[in-house]
C-alpha positions in Angstrom: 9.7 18.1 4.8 8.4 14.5 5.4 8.1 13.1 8.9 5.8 10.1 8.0 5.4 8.4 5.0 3.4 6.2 4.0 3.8 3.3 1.1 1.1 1.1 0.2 2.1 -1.9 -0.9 0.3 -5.5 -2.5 3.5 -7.5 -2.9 3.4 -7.0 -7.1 6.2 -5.9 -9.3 4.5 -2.6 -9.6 4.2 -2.5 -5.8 8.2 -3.3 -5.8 9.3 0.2 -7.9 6.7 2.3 -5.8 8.6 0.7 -2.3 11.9 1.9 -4.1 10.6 5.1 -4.9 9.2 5.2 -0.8 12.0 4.2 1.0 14.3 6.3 -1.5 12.3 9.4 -0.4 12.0 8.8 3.6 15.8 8.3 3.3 16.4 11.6 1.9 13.9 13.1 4.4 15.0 10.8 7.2 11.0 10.2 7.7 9.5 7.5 9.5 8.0 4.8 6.8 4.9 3.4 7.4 4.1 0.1 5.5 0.2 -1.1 3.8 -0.8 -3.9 2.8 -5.3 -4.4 2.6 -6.4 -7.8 2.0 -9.1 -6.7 -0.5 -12.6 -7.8 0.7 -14.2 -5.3 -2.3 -13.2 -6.7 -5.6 -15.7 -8.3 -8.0 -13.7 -11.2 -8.6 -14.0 -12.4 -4.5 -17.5 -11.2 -4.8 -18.8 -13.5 -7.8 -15.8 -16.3 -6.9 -16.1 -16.1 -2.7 -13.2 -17.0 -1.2 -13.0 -19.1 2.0 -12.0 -17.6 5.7 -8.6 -20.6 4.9 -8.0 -18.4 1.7 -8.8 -15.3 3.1 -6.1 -16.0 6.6 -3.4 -17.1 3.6 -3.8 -13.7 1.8 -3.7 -12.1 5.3 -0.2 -13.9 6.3 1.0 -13.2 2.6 0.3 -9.5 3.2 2.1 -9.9 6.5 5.2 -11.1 5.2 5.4 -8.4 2.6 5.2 -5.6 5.3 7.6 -7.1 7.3 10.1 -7.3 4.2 9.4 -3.6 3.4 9.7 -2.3 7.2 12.7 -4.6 6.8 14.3 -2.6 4.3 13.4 0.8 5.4 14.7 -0.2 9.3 18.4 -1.4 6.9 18.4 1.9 5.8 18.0 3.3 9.0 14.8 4.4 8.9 12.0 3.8 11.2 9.4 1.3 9.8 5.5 0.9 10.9 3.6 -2.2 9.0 -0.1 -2.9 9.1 -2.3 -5.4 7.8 -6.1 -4.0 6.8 -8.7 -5.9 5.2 -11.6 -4.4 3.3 -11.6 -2.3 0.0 -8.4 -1.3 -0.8 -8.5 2.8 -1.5 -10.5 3.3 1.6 -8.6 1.9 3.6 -5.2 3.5 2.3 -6.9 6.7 2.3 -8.5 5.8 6.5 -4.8 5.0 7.8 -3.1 7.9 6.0 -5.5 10.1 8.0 -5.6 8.5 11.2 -1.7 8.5 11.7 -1.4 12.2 10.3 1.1 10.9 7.4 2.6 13.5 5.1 2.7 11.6 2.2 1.5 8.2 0.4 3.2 6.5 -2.3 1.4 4.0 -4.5 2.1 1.9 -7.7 0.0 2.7 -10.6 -1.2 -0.2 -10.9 -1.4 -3.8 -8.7 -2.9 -7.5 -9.2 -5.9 -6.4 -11.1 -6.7 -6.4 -14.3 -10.3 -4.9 -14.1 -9.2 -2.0 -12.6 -8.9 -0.2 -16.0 -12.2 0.0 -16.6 -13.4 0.2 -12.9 -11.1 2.6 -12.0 -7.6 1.8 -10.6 -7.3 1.8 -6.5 -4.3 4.4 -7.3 -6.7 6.7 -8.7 -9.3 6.4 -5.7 -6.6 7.3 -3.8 -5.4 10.0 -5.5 -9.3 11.4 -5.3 -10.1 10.7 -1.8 -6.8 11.2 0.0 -6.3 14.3 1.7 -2.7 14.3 1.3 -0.4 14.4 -1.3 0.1 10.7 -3.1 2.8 9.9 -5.3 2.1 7.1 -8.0 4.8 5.5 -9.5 4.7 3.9 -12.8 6.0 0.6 -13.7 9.2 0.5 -15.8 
């Protein structure tokens, strides 16, 4: 059984079927769904572009707003629903939270925003290494 889930989320459409998939599965186990959104600090593209503290404060309240939607959903379903906001590389931090609040479980979409990931290696994959705990990626449709 699942008490605490957690389902790591960045707002895409891939992000959207692995929330499903999450909230699908806490509802079944009637687990407690906690919500993950990292502002990525990491990626190449901030590093060689930079990206103002303005531009990094919008990501941060655009990652906000998709937590609260998904712990939205999950408390409409009846479920309890936890959301944070992390900032910093994207894997590690997943990987940090999952193992600081003792979660069963962590979904993730098999693939986000980025289109470098394929040859740098996707953050779902990273996961899926480092993660002590099981991890369910979902595949886009």
């Amino acid at each position: 059984m699942l008490d605490k889930l957690l389902i790591a989320t960045d707002g895409s459409d891939t992000a959207s079927e692995a929330v499903e998939h999450g909230l699908d599965l806490a509802e079944t186990c009637d687990a407690e769904v906690h919500v993950i959104y990292v502002v990525e600090t990491e990626a190449t593209y901030l590093l060689t572009v930079g990206v103002s503290d303005e531009e990094m404060d919008e990501y941060r309240q655009h990652g906000e707003a998709v937590v609260t939607e998904v712990v939205e959903q999950a408390e409409r379903r009846g479920l309890e629903g936890i959301g944070v906001v992390k900032t910093g590389s994207v894997a590690q931090e997943i990987v940090e939270y999952a193992e600081a609040e003792n979660v069963d479980s962590v979904v993730v979409g098999e693939r986000g925003r980025g289109t470098l990931e394929k040859y740098l290696g996707s953050n779902a994959e990273k996961i899926v290494r480092l993660c002590s705990t099981p991890v369910t990626v979902v595949r886009a449709a």
